[in-house]
C-alpha positions as CSV (number, residue, x, y, z in Angstrom):
1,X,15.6,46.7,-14.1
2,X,11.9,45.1,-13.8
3,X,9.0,46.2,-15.5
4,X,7.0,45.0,-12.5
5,X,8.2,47.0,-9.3
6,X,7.4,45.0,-6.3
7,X,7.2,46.5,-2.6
8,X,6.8,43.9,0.4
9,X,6.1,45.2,3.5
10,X,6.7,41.7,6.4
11,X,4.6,42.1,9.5
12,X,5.1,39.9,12.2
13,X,1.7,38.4,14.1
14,X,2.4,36.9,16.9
15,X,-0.9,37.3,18.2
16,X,-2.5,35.4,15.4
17,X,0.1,32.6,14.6
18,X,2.0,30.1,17.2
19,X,5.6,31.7,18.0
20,X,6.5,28.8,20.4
21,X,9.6,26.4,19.8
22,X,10.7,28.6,16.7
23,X,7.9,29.2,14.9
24,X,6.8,32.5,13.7
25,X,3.8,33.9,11.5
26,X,3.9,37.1,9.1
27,X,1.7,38.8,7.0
28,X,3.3,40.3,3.0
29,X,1.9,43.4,1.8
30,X,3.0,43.2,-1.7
31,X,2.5,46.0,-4.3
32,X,3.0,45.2,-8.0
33,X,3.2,48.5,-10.7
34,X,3.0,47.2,-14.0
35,X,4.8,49.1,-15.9
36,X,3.5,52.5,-14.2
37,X,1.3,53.8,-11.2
38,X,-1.5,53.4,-13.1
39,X,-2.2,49.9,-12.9
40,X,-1.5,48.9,-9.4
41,X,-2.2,45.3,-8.4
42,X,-2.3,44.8,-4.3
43,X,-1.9,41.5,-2.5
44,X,-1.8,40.0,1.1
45,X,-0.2,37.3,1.8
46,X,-0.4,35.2,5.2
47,X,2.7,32.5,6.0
48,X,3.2,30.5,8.9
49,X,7.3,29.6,8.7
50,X,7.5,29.6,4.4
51,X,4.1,27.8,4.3
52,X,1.7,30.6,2.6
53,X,-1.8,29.9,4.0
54,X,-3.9,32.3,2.8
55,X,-3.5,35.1,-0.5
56,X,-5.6,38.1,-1.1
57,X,-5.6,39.8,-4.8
58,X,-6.8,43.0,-5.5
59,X,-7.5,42.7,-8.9
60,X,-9.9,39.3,-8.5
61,X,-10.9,41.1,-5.1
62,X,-11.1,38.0,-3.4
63,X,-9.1,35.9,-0.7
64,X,-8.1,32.1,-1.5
65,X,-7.1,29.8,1.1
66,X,-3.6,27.3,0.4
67,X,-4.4,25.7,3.3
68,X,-7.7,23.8,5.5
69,X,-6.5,25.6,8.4
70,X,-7.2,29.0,7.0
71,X,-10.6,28.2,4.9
72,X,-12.3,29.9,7.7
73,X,-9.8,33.2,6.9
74,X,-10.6,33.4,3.5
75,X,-14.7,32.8,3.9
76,X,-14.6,35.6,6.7
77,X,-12.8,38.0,4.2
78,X,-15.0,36.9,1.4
79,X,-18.2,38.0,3.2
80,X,-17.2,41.7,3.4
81,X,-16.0,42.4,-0.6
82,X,-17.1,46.3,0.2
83,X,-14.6,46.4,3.9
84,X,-12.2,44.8,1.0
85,X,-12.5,47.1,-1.4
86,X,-11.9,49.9,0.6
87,X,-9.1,48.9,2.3
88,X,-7.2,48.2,-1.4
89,X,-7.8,51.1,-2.1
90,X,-6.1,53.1,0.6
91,X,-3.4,50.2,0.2
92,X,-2.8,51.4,-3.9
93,X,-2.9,55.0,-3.1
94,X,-0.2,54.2,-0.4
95,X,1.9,52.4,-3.3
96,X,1.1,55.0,-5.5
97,X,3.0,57.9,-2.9
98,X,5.5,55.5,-2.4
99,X,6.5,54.9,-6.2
100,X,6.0,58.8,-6.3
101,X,8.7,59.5,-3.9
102,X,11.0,56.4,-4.6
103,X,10.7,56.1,-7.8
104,X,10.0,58.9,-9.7
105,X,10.2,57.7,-13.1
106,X,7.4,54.8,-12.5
107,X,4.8,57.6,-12.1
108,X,5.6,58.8,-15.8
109,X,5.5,57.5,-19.4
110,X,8.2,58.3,-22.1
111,X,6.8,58.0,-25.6
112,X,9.5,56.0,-27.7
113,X,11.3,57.8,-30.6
114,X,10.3,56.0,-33.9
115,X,12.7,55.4,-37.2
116,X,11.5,53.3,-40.2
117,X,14.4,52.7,-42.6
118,X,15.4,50.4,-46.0
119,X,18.3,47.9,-44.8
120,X,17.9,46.2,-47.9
121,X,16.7,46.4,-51.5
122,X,15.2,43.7,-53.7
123,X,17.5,42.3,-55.7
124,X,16.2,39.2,-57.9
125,X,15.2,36.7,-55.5
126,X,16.5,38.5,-52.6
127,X,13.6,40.9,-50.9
128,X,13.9,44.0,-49.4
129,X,14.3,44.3,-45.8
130,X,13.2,47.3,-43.5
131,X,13.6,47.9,-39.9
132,X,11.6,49.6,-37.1
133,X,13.4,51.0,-34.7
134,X,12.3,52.3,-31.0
135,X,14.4,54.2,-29.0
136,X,14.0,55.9,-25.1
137,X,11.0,54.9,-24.4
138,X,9.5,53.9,-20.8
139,X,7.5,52.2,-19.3
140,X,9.3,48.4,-20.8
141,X,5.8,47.0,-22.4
142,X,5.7,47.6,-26.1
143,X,4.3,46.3,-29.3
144,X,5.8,47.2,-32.8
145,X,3.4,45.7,-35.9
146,X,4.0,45.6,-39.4
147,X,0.6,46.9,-41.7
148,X,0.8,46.3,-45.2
149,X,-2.4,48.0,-47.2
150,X,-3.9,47.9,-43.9
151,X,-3.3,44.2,-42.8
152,X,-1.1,43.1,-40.3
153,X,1.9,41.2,-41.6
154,X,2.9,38.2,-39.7
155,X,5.3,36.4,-41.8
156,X,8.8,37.2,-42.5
157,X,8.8,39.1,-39.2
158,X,12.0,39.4,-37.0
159,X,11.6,40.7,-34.1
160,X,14.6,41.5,-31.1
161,X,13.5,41.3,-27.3
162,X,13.2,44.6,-25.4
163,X,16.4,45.6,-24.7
164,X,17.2,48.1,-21.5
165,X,18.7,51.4,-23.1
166,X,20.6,53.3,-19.9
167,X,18.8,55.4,-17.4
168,X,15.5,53.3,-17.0
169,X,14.7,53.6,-21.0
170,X,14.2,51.1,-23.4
171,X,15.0,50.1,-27.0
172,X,13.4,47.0,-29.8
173,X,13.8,46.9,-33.5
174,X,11.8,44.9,-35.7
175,X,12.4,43.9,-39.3
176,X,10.1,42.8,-42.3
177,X,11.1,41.1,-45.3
178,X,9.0,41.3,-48.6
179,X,8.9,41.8,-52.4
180,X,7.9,45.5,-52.8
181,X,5.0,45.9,-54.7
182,X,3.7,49.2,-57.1
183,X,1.5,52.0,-54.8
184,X,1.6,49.4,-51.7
185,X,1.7,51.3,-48.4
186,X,3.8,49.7,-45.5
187,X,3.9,51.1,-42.3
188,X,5.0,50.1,-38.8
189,X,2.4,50.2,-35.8
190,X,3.7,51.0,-32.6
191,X,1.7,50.5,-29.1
192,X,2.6,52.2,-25.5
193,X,1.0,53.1,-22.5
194,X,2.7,56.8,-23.5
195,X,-0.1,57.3,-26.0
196,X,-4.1,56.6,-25.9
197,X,-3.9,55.4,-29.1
198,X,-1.3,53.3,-32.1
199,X,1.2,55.5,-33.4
200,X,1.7,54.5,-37.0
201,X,4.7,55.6,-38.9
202,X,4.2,55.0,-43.1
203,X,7.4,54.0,-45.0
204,X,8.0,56.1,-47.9
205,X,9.6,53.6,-50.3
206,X,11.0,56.6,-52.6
207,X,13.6,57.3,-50.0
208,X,15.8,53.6,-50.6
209,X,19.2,54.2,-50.1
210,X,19.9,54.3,-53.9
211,X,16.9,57.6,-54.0
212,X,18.5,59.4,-51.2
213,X,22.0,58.3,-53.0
214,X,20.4,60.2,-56.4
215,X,19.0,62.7,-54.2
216,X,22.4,63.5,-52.3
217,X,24.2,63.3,-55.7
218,X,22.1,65.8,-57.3
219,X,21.7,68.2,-54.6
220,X,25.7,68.1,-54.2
221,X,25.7,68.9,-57.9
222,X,23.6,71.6,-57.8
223,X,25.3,73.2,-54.5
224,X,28.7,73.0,-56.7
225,X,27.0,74.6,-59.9
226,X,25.8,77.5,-57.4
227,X,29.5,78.0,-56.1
228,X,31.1,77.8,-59.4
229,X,27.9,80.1,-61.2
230,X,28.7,82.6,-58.1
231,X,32.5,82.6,-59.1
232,X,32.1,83.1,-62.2
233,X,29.8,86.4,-61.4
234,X,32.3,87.9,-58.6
235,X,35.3,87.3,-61.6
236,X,33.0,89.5,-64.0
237,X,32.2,92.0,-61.3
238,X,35.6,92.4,-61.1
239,X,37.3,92.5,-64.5
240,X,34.4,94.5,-65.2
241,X,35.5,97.4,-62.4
242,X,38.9,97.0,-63.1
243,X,37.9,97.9,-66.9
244,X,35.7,101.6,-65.6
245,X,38.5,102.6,-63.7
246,X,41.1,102.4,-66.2
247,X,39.0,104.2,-68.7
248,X,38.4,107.1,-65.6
249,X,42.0,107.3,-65.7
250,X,42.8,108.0,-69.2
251,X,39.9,110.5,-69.3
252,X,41.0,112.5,-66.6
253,X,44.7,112.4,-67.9
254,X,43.2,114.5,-70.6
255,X,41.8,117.2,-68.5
256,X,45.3,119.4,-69.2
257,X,43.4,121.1,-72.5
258,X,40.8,122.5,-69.8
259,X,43.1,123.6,-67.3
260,X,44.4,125.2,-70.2
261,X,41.5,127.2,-71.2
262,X,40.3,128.3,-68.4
263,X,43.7,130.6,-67.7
């Protein structure tokens, strides 16, 4: 999979380049997306055999000749930059329909799922170590920075290449190394054409493995205190019924003195 998708379209000229004894002449109509549909880069390319004489960009908007033989090309294109213009731009919305239709996925962006997480924690001379992770996200381009109070970290910085994650997504992971330091604040800045501006994601150093450890431990204590306290109260509930309806039974055992009476 490419970040850049390339279309070439090959027409042959015959009219414009020598065909005789084997020769041949074609024009490339090459569209490059990077990274989505919308930034489009058009070029033209004229070859005579696999000698490329003449290369028009889009983005410079000009025409620059390889060759002596088609300097007069290029100044002829070069007079009309407005005739240029137009023309790229019913080129790009061509690319455009054709990603579209093809290539569905190019015309979208797929904002990355983020996780910041301890790896490591300081121990003596050791430092901590914390990873940024970015999952499914497309298009390929991304940039993942580390901030520490607000200034970009550059050292101690491992980074992995962008790796291709199944179904046209993406995944990177980053990882800092440092001493942490009291009320600090660390966070990892990520940049992607899925949003107009950085997505920052703060780590919260109170949730190291050994907190959430504490904080599992205690909340696993307390959900066992709750079963055993609700135990206990069913048990009472119980013995406590049991208890009435004995005593209803021994009441109404002496009811004979009554039935008594009453004949």
């Amino acid at each position: 999979m490419f970040n850049v998708l390339v279309i070439r379209l090959a027409l042959l000229l015959p009219f414009l380049l020598e065909t005789a004894h084997g020769h041949y002449g074609f024009v490339q109509f090459t569209c490059h997306m990077l990274g989505s549909l919308q930034n489009v880069e058009v070029t033209y390319s004229i070859y005579f055999d696999t000698t490329e004489l003449l290369r028009f960009n889009s983005t410079e908007n000009k025409a620059v000749a390889y060759t002596e033989y088609a300097m007069k090309w290029a100044n002829d294109l070069n007079k009309q930059p407005k005739w240029l213009h137009e023309q790229v731009e019913k080129n790009i919305a061509d690319c455009k329909l054709f990603g579209e239709t093809y290539f569905p996925l190019v015309a979208k962006t797929v904002k990355p799922e983020v996780f910041v997480r301890s790896l490591r924690e300081a121990s003596g001379k050791r430092p901590a170590l914390l990873s940024c992770s970015a999952y499914n996200f497309y298009p390929k381009h991304i940039k993942l920075t580390w901030m520490r109070d607000d200034k970009v970290v550059t050292a101690d910085v491992m980074s992995t290449k962008v790796m291709a994650d199944g179904d046209w997504y993406y995944q990177i992971h980053s990882h800092l190394e440092y001493f942490p330091q009291p009320g600090e604040k660390i966070s990892c800045v990520v940049e992607h054409a899925s949003s107009h501006k950085p997505m920052i994601y703060y780590w919260d150093s109170f949730l190291t493995e050994s907190n959430k450890n504490k904080i599992i431990t205690g909340a696993a204590g307390i959900v066992l205190g709750a079963i055993m306290a609700a135990g206990g109260l069913i048990y009472y509930k119980r013995k406590h019924t049991v208890g009435n309806t004995s005593a209803g039974s021994q009441y109404i055992g002496c009811s004979e003195p009554l039935q008594t009476l009453s004949e």
